[in-house]
Backbone bond lengths (Angstrom), bond angles and torsions (degrees), N, CA, C in turn:
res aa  C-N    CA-C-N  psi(-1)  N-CA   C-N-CA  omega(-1)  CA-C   N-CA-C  phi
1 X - - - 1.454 - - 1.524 107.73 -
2 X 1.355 119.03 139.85 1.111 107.59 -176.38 1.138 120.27 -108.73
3 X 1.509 128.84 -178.82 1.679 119.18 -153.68 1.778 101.14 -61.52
4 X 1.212 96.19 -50.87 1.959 113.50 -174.08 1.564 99.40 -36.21
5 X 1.265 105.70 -74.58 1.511 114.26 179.50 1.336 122.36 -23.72
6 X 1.829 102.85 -65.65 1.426 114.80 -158.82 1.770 102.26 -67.02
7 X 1.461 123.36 -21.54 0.904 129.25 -177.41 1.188 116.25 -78.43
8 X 1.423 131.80 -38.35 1.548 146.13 162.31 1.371 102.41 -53.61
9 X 1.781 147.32 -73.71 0.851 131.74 156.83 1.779 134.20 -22.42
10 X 1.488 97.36 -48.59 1.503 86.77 176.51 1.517 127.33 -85.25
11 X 1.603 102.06 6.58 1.959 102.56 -178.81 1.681 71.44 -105.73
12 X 1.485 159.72 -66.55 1.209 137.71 140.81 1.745 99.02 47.15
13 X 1.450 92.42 -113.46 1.320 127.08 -165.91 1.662 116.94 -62.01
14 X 1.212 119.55 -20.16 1.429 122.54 159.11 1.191 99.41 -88.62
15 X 1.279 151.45 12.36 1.529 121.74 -179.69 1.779 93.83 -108.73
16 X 1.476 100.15 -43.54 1.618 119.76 169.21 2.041 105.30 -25.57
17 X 1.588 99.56 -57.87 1.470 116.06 -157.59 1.539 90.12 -80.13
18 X 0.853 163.93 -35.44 1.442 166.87 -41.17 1.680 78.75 154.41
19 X 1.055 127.40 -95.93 1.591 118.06 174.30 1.457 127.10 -13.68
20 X 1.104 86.39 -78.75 1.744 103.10 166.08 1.423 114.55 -30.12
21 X 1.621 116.18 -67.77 1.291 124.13 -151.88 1.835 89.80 -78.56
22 X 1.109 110.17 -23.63 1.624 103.61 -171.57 1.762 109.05 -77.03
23 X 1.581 107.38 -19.25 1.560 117.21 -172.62 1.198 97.37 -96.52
24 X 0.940 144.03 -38.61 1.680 142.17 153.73 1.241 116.40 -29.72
25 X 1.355 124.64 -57.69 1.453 138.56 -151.95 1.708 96.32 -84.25
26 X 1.610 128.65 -37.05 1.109 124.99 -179.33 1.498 125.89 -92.42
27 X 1.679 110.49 -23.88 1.320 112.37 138.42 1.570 131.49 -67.79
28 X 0.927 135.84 -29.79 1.959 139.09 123.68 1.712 103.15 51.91
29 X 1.435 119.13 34.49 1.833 85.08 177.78 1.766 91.71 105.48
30 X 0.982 141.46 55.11 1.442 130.65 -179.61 1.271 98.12 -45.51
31 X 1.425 106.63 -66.01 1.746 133.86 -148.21 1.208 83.92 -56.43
32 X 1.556 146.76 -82.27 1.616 163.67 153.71 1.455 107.57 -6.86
33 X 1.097 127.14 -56.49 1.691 135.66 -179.38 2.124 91.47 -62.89
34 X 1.137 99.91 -84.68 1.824 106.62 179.75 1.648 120.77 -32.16
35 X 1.390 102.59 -23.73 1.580 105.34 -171.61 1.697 100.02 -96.78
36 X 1.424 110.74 -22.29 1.690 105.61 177.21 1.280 123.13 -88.48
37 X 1.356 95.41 9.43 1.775 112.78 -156.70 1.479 87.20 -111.31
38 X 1.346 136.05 -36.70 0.994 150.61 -169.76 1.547 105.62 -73.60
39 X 1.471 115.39 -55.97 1.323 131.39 -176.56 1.534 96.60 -78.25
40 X 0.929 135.74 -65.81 1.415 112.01 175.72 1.430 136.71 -36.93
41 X 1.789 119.09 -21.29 1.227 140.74 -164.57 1.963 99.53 -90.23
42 X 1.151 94.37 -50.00 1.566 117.23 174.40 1.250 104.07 -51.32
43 X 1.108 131.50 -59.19 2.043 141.60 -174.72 1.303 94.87 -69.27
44 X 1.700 136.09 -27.72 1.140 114.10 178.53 1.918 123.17 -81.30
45 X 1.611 85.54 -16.13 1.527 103.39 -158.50 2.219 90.93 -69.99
46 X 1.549 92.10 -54.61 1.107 109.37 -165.64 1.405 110.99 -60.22
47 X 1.512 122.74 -21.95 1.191 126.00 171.48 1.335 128.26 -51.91
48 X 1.735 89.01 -51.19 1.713 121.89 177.22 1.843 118.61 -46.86
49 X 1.736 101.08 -34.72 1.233 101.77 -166.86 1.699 112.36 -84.02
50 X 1.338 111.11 -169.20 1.428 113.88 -142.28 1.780 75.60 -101.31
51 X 1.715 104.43 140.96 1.469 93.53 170.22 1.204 153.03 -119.24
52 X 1.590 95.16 42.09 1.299 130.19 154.95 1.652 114.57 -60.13
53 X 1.392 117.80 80.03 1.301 118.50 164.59 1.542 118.69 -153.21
54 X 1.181 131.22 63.67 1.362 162.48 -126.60 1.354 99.35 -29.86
55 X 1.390 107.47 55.39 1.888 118.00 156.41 1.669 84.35 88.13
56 X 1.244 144.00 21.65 1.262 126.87 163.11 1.736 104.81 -80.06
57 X 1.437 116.26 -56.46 1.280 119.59 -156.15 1.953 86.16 -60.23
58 X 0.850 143.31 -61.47 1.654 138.96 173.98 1.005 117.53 -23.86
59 X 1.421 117.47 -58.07 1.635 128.55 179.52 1.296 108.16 -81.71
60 X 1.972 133.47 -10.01 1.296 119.84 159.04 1.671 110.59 -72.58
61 X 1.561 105.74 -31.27 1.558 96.95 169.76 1.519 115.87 -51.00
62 X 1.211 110.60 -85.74 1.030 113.14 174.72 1.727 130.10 -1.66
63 X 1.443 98.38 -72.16 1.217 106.59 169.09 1.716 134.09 -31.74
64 X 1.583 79.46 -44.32 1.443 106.48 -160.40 1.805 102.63 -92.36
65 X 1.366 109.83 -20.20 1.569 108.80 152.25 1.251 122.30 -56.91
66 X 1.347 108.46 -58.96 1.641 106.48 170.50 1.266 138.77 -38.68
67 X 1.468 79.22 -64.82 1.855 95.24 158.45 1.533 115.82 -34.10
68 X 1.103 141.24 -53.05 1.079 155.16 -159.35 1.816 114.36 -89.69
69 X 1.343 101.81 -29.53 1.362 120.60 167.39 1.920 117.99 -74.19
70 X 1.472 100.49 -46.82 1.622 116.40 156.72 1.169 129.29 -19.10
71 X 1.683 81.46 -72.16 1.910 118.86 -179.82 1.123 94.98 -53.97
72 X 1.189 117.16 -73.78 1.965 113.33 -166.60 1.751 125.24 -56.73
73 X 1.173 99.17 -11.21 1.519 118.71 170.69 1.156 105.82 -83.25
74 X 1.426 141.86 -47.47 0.996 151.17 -137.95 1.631 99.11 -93.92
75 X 1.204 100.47 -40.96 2.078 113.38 -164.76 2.181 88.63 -92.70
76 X 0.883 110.24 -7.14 1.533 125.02 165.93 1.357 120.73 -67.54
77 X 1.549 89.46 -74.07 1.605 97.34 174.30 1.217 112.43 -55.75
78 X 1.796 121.48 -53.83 1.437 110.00 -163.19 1.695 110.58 -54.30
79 X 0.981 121.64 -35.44 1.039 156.95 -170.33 1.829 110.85 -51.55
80 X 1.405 111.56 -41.12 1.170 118.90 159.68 1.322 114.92 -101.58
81 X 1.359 158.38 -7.35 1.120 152.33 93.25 1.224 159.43 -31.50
């Protein structure tokens, strides 16, 4: 095999692995990815609103930080396990 070759094969085969590892990483947890995407959308909504709501809309933030803090723990852990 000659140098040209072996070199074409091996940017080849790293771009191959490089694919892979990049389609892995964005399939990652659909269910986990969709539910933080969700909760993030929610903290924006709730942000938006007026905040006159006798300390609920605050404490739905709140909540809904956590929530979101959970999630990211959660796609963490699996993640090292």
């Amino acid at each position: 095999m000659t140098t040209r070759r072996f070199f074409t094969v091996l940017t080849l085969v790293v771009l191959l692995a490089t694919g892979f590892i990049a389609g892995r990483a964005s399939a990652d947890q659909p269910h986990m990815q969709a539910a933080l995407e969700h909760l993030r959308a929610a903290k924006i909504e709730l942000e938006k609103a007026i905040a006159d709501k006798g300390g609920h809309r605050a404490k739905a933030i709140a909540l809904v930080n956590d929530a979101i803090a959970q999630t990211e723990r959660g796609i963490a852990y699996d993640r090292r396990h």
